[in-house]
Residue frames as a rotation matrix with the C-alpha (Angstrom) as fourth column:
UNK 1
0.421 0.717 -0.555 106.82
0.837 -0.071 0.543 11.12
0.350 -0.694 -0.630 125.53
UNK 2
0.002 -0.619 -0.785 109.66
0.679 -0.576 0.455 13.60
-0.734 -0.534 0.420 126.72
UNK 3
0.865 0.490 -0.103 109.02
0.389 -0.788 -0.478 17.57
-0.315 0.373 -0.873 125.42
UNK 4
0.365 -0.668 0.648 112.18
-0.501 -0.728 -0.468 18.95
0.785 -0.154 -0.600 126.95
UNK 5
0.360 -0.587 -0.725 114.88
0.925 0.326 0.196 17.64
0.121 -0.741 0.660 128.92
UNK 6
0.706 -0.172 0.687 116.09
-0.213 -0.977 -0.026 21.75
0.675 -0.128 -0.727 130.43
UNK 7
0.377 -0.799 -0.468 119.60
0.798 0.024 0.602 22.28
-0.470 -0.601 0.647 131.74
UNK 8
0.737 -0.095 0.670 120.50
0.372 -0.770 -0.518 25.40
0.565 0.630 -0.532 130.66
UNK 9
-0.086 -0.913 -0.399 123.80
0.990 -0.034 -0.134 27.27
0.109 -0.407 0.907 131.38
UNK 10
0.948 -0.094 0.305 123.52
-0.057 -0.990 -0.128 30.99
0.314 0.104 -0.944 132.63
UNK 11
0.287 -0.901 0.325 126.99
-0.578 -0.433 -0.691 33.09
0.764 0.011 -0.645 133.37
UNK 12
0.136 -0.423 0.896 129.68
-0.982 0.061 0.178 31.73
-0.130 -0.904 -0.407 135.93
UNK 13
-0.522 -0.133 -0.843 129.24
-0.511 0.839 0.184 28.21
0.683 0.527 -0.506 133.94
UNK 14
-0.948 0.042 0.316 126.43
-0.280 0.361 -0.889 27.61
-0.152 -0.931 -0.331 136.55
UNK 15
-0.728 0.686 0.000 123.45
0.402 0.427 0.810 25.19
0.555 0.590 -0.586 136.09
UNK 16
-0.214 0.825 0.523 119.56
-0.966 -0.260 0.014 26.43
0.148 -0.502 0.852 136.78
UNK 17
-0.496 0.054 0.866 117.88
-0.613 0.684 -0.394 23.78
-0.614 -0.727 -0.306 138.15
UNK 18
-0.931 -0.134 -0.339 117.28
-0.356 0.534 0.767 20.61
0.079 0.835 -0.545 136.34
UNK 19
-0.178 0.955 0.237 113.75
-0.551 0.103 -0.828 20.16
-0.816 -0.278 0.508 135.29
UNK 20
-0.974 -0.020 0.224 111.68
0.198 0.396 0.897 17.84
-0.107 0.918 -0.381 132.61
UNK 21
-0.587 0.630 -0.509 109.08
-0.659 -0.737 -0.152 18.17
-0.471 0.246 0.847 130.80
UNK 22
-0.784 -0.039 0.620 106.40
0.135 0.964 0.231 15.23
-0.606 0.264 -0.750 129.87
UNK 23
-0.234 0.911 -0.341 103.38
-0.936 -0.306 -0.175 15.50
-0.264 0.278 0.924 127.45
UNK 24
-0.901 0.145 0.410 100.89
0.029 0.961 -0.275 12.54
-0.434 -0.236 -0.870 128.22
UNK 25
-0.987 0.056 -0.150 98.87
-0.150 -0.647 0.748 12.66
-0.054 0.761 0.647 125.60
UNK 26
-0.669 0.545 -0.505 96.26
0.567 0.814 0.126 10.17
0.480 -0.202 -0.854 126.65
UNK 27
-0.396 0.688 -0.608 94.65
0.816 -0.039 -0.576 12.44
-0.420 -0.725 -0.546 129.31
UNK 28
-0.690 0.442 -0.573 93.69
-0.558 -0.829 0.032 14.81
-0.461 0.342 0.819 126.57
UNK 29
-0.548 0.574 -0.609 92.34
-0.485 0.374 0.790 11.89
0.681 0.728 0.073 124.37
UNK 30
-0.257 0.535 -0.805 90.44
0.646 0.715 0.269 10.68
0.719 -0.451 -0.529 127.50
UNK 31
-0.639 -0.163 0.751 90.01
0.168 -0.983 -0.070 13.96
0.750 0.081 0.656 129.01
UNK 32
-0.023 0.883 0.469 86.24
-0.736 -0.332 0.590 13.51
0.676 -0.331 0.658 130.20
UNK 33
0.323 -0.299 -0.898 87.32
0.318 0.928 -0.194 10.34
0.892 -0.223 0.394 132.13
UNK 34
-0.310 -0.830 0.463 89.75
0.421 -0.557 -0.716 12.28
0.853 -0.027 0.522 133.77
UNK 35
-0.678 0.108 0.727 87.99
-0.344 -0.921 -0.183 14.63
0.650 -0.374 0.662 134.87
UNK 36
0.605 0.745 -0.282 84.90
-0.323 0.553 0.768 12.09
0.728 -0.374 0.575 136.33
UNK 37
0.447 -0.274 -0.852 87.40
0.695 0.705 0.138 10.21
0.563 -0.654 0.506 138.01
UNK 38
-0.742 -0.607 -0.285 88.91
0.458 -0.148 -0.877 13.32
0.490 -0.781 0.388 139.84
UNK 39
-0.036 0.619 0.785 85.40
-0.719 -0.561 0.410 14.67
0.694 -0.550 0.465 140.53
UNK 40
0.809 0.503 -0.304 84.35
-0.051 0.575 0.817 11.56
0.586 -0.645 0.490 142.38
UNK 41
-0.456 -0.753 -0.475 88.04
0.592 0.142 -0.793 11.83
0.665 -0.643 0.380 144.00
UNK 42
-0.636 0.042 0.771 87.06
-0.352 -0.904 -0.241 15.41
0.687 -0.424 0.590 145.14
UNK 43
0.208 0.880 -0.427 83.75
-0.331 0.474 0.816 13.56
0.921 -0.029 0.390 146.50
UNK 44
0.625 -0.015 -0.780 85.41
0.494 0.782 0.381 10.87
0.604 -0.623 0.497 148.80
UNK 45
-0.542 -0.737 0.403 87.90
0.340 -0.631 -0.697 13.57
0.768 -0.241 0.593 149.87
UNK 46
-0.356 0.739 0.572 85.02
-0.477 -0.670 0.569 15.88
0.804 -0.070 0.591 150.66
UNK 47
0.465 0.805 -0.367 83.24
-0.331 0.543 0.771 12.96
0.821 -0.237 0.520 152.64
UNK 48
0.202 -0.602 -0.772 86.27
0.722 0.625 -0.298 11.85
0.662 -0.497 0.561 154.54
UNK 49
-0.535 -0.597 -0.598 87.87
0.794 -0.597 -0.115 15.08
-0.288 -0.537 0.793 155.24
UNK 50
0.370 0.893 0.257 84.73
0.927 -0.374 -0.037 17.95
0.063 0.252 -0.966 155.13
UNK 51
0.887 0.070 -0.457 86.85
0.144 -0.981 0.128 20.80
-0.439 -0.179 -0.880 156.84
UNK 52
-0.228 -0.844 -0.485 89.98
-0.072 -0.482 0.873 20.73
-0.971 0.234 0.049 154.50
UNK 53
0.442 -0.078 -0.894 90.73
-0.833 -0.406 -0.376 21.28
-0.333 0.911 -0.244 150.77
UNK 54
0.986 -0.150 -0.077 91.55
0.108 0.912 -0.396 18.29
0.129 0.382 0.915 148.70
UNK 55
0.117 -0.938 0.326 95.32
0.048 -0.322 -0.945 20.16
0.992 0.126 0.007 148.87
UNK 56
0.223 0.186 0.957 95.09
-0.858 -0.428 0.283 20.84
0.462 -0.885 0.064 152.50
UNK 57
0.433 0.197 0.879 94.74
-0.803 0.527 0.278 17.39
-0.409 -0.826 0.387 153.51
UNK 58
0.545 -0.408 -0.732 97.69
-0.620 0.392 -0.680 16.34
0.565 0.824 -0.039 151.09
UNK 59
-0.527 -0.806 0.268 99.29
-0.778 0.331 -0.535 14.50
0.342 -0.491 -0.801 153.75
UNK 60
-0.409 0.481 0.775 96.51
-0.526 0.570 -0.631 12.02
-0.746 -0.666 0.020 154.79
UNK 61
0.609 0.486 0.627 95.33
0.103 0.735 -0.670 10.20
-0.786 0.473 0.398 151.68
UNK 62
-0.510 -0.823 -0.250 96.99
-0.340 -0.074 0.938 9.39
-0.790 0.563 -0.242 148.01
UNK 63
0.002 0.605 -0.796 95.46
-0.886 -0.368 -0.282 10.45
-0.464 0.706 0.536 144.93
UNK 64
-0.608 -0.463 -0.645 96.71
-0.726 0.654 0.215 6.94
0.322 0.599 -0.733 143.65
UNK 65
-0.964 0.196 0.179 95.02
0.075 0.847 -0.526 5.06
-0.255 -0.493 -0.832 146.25
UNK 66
-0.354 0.922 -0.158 91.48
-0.041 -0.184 -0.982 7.01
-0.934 -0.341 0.103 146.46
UNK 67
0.125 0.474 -0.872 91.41
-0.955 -0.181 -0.236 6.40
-0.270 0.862 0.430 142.74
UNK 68
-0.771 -0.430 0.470 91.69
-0.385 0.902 0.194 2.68
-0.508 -0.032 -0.861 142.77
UNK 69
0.051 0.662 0.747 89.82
0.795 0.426 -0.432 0.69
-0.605 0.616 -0.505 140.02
UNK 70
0.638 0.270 -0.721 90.36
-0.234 -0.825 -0.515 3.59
-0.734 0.497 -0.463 137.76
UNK 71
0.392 -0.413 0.822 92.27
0.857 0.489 -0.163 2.16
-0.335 0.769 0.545 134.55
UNK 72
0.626 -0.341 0.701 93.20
0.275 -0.744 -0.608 6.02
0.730 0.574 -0.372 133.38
UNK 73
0.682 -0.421 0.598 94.57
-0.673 -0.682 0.288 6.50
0.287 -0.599 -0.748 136.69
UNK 74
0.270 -0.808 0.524 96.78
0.157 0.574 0.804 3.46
-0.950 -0.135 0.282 137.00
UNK 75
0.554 -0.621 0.555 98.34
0.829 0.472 -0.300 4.28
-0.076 0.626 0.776 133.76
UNK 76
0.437 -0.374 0.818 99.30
-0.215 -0.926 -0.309 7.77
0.874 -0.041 -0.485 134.89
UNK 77
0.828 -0.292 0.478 100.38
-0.458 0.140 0.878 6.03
-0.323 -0.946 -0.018 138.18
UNK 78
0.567 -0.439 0.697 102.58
0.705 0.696 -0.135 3.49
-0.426 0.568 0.705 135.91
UNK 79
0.442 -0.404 0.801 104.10
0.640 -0.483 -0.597 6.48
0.629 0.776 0.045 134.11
UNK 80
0.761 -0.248 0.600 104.90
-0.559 -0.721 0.411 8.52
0.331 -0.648 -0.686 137.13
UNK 81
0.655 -0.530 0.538 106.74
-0.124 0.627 0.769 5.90
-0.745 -0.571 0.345 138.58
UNK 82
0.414 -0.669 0.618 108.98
0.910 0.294 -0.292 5.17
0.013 0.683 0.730 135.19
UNK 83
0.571 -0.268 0.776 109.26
0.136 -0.901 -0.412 9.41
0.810 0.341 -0.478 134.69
UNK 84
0.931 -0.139 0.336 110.43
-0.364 -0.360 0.859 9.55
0.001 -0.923 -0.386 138.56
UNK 85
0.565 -0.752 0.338 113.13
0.379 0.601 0.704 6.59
-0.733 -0.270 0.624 138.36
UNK 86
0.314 -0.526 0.790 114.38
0.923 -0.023 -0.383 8.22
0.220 0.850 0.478 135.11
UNK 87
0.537 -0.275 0.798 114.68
-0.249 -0.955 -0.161 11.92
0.806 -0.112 -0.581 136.22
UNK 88
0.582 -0.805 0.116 116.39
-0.792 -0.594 -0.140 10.66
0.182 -0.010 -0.983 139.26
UNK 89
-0.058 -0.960 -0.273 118.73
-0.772 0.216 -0.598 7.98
0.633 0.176 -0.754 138.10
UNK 90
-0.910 -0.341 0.236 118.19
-0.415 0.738 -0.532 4.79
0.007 -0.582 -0.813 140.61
UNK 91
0.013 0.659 -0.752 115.96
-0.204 0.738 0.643 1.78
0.979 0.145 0.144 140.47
UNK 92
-0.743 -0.288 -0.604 116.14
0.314 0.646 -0.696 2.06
0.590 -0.707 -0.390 144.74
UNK 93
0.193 0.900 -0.391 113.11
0.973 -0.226 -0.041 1.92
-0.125 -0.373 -0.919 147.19
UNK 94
-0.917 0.014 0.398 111.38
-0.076 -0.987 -0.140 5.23
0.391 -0.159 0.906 146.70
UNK 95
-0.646 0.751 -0.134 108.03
0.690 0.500 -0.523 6.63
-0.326 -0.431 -0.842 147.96
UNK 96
-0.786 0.147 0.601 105.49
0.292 -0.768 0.570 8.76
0.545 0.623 0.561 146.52
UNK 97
-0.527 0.626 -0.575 102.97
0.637 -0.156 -0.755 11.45
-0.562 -0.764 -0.316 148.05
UNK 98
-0.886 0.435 0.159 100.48
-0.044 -0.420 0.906 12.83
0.461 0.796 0.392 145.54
UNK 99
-0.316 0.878 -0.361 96.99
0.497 -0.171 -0.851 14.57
-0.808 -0.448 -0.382 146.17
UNK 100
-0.028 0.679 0.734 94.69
0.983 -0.113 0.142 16.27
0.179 0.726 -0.665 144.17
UNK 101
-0.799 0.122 -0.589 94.32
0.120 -0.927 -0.354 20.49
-0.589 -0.354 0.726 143.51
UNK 102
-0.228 0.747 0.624 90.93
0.936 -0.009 0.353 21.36
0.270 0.664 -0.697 142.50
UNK 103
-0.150 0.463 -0.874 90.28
0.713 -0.562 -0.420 24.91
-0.685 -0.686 -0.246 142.90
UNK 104
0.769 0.487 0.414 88.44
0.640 -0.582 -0.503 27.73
-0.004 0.651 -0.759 141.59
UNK 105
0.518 -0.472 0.713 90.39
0.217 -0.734 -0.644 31.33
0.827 0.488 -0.278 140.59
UNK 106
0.296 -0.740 0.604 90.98
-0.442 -0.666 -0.601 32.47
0.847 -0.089 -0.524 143.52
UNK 107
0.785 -0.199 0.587 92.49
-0.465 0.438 0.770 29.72
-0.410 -0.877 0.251 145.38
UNK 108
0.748 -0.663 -0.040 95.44
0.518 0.619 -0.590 28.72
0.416 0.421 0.806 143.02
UNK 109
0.580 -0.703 -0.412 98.72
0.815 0.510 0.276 28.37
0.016 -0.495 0.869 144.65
UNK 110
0.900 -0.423 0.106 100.63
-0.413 -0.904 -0.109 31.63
0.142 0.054 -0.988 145.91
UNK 111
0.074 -0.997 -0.009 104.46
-0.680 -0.044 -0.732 31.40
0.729 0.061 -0.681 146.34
UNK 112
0.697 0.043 0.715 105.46
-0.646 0.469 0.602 28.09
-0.309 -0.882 0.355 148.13
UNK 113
-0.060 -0.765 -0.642 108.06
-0.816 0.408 -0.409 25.09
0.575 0.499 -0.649 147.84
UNK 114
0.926 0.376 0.046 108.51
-0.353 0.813 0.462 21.27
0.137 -0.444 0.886 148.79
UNK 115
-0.066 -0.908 0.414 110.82
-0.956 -0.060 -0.285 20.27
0.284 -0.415 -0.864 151.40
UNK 116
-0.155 0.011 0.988 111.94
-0.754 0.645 -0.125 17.40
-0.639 -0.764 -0.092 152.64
UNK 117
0.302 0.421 0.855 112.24
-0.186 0.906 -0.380 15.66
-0.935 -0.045 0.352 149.63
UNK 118
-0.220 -0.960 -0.175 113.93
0.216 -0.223 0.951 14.56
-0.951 0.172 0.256 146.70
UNK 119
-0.961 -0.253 -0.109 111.79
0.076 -0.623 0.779 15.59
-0.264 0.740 0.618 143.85
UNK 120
-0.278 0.798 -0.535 108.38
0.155 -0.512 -0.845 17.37
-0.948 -0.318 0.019 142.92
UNK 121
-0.988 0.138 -0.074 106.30
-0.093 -0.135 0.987 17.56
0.126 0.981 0.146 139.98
UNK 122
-0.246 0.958 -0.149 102.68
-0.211 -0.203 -0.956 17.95
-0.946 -0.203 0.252 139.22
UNK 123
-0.801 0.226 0.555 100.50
0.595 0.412 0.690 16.53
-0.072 0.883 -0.465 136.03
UNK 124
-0.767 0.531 -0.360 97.51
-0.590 -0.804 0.071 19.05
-0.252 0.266 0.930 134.22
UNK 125
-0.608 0.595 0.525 94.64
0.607 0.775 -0.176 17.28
-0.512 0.212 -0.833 134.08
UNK 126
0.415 0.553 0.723 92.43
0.832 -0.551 -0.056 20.64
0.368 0.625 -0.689 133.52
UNK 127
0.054 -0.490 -0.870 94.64
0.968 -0.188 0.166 24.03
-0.245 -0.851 0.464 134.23
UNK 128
0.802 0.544 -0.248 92.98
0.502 -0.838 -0.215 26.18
-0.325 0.048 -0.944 132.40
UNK 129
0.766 -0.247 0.593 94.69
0.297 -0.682 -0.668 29.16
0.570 0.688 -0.449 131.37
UNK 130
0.978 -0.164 0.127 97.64
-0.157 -0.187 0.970 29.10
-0.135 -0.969 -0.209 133.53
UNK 131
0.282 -0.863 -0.419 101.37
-0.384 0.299 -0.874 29.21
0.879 0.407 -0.247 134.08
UNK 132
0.718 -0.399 -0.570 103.79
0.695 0.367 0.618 27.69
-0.038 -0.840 0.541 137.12
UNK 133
0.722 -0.546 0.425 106.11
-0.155 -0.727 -0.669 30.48
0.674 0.417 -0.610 137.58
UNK 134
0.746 -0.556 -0.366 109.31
0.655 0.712 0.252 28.98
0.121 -0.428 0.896 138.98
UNK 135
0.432 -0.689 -0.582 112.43
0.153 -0.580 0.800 31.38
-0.889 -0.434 -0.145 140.42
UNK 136
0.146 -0.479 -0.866 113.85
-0.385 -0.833 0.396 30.97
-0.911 0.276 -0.306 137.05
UNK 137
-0.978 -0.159 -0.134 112.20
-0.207 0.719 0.663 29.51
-0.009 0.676 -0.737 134.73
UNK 138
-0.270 0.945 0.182 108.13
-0.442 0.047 -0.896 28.84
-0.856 -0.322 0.405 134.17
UNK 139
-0.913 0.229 0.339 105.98
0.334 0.895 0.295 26.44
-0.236 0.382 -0.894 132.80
UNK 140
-0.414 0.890 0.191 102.64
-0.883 -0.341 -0.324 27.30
-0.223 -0.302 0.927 130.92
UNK 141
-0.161 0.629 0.760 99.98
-0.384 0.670 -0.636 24.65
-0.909 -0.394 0.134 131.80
UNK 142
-0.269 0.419 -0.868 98.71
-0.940 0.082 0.330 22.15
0.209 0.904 0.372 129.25
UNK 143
0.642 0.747 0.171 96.19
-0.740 0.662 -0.114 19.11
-0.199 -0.053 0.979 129.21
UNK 144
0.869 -0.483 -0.109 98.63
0.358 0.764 -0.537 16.15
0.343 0.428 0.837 129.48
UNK 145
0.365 -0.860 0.358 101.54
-0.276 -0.467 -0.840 18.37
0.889 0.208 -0.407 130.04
UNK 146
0.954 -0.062 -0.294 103.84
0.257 0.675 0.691 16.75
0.155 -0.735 0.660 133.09
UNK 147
0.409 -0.852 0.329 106.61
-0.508 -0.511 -0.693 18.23
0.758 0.116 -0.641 134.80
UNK 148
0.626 -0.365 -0.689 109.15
0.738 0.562 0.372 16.62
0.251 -0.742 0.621 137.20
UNK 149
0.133 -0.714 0.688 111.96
-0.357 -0.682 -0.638 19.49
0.924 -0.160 -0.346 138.77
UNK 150
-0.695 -0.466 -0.548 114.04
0.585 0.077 -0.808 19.54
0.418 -0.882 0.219 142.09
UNK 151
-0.217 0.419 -0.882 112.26
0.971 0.184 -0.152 19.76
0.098 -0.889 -0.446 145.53
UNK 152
-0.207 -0.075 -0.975 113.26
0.871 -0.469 -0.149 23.14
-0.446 -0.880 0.163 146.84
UNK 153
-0.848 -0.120 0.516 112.78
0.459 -0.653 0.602 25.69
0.265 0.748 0.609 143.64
UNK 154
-0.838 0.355 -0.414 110.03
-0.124 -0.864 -0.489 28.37
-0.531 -0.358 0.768 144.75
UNK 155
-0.894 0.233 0.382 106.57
0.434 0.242 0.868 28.42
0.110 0.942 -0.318 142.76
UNK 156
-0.412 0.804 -0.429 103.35
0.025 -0.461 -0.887 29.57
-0.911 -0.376 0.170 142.16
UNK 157
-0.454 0.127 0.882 100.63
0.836 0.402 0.372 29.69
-0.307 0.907 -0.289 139.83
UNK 158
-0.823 -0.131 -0.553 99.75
0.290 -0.934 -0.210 32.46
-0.489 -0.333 0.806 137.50
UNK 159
0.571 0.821 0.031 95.69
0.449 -0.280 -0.849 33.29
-0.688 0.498 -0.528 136.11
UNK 160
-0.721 -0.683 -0.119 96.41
0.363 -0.519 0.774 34.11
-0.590 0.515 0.622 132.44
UNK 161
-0.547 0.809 0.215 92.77
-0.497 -0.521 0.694 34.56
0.674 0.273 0.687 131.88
UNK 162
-0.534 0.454 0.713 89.71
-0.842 -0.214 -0.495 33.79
-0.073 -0.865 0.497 133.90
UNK 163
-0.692 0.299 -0.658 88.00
-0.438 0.550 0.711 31.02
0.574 0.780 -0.250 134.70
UNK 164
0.037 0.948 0.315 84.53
-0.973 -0.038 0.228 29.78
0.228 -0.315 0.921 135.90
UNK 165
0.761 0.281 -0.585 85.26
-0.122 0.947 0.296 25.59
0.638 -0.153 0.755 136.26
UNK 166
0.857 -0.361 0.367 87.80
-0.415 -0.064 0.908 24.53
-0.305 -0.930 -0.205 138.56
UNK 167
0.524 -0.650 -0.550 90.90
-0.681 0.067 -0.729 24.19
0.511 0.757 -0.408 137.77
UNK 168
0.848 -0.064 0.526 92.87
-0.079 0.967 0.244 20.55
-0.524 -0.248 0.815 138.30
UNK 169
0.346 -0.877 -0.335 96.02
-0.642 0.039 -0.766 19.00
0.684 0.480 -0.549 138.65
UNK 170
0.970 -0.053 -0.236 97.78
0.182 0.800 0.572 16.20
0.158 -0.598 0.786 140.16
UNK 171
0.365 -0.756 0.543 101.04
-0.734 -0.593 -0.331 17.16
0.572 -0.278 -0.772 142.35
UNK 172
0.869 0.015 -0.494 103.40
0.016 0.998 0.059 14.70
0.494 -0.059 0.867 143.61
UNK 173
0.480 -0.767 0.425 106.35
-0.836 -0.547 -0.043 14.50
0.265 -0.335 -0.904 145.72
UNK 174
0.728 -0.194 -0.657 109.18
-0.020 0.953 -0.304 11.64
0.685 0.234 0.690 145.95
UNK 175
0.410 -0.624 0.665 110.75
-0.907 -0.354 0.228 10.74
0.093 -0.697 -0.711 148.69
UNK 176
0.055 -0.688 -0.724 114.10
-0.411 0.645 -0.644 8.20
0.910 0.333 -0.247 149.21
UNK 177
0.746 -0.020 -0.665 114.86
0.643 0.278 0.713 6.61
0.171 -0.960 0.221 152.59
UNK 178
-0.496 -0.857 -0.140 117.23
0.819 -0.408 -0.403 9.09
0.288 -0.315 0.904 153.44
UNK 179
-0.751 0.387 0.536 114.49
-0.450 -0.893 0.014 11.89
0.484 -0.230 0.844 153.04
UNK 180
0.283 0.887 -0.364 112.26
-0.013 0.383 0.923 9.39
0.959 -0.256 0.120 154.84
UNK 181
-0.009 -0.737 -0.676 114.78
0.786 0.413 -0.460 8.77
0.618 -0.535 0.576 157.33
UNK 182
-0.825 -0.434 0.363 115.79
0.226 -0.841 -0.492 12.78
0.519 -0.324 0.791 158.01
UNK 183
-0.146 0.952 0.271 111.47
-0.262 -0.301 0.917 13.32
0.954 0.063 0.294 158.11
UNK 184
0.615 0.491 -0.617 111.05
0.301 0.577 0.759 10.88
0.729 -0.652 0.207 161.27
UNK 185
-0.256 -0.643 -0.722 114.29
0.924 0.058 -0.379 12.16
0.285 -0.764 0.579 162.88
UNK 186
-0.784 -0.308 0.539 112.74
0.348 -0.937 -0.031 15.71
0.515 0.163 0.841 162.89
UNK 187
-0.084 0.904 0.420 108.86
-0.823 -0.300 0.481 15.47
0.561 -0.305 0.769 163.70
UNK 188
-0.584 -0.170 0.794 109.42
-0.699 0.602 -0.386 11.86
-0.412 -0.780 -0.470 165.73
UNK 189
-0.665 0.547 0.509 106.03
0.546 0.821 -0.169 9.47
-0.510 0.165 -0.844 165.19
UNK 190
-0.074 0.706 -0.704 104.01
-0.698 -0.541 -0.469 12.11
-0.712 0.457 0.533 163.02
UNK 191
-0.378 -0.162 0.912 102.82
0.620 0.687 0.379 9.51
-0.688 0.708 -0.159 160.52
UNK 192
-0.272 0.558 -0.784 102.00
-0.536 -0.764 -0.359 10.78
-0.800 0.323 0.507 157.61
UNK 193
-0.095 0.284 0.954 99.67
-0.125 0.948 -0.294 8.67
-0.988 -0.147 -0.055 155.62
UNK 194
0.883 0.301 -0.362 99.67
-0.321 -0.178 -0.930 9.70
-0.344 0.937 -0.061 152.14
UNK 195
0.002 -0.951 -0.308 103.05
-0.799 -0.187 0.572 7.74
-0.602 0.245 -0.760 151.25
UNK 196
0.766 0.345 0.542 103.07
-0.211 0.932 -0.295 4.71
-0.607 0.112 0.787 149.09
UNK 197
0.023 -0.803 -0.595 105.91
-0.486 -0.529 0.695 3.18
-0.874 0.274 -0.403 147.13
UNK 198
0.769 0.499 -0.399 106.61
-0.470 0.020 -0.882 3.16
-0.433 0.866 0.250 144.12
C-alpha cells in the first residue's frame, strides 16, 4: 500500500519534514462510487449548512459520519485510522477531523496550514490535474493517491491544466489529547463538532 516513506537529508545533516505517501488503489477501481457517495455528501452538506462551502464548515460535521452506510467509505475510514497510528507511532486515544473539498478551478486552496494538531493529510478522490505544493517538497495529485505529513508545513494547490468538473478530495486532521487538551485551554467551550475517534 505504501509509495514512499520521504525523509530526506538536505545540508547541516537536517531533516525536511517527514511525510508518507499511500496509493489506495480501490478508489480508482470503484471510482464512480466514490464519487456518488461524495456528491450526495456535498448534498446533505448543502442542505444542512446552505451559506458555507463543504470546506468552510470543516469544523461542524465529519466526512466519516455524513457518509454512514457507505461500504467504500468505511474502508477508507478503516485505512485512515491504521495509516494515522502507523505514521505516528502509538496505539493511544486519538481523534480525527475530516471534511470534504469539492470545488471548481477557481476555488482550490491558496497558501494555508493546520494548527493545533498533530498530523494532516488529505486522500484524491478526483483532483484532476493538480499538485499540493508544500514549502519543500510537493505532491502531484492522483486517484487513490494518500498523503499523511506534519501539521504545520505550509500548502497549497496548484491548476496544472484546466478543469470543468469539480475537483475532490478528502482532508483530515489528527488530533491527541494533548492537542485536544491545549485547543480547549485556548478558545474555552468552543465545541467543535467534527471530531470523532479513531
Amino acid at each position: 500500500m505504501v509509495l514512499c516513506f520521504c525523509h530526506q537529508k538536505i545540508k547541516e545533516n537536517k531533516v525536511q519534514p517527514n511525510y508518507q505517501i499511500h496509493n489506495l488503489k480501490y478508489i480508482k477501481d470503484e471510482f464512480t462510487g466514490f464519487i456518488n457517495d461524495c456528491e450526495s455528501a456535498k448534498e446533505r452538506i448543502n442542505f444542512i449548512f446552505p451559506n458555507d462551502s463543504t470546506t468552510g464548515a470543516y469544523d461542524v460535521y465529519n466526512i466519516f459520519s455524513l457518509t454512514s452506510g457507505s461500504l467504500r467509505f468505511y474502508r477508507l475510514y478503516k485505512d485512515i485510522q491504521k495509516i494515522i497510528r502507523e505514521y505516528l507511532k502509538t496505539d493511544e486515544p486519538l481523534w480525527l477531523q475530516s471534511w470534504l473539498n469539492y470545488h471548481n478551478i477557481d476555488e482550490v486552496l491558496d497558501w494555508h496550514t493546520h494548527v493545533g494538531n498533530s498530523a494532516h493529510g488529505y486522500v484524491s478522490i478526483n483532483p484532476m490535474k493538480t499538485k499540493t505544493i508544500f514549502e519543500k517538497y510537493e505532491v502531484v495529485n492522483e486517484v487513490g493517491k494518500l498523503y499523511i505529513g506534519e501539521p504545520y508545513v505550509r500548502h497549497k494547490v496548484e491548476v496544472l491544466e484546466n478543469f470543468n468538473r469539480p475537483r475532490i478530495t478528502i482532508a483530515f486532521d489528527v488530533l491527541t489529547q494533548y492537542d485536544l487538551n491545549k485547543t480547549i485551554k485556548e478558545v474555552g467551550n468552543k465545541i467543535n463538532l467534527s471530531h470523532i475517534p479513531i
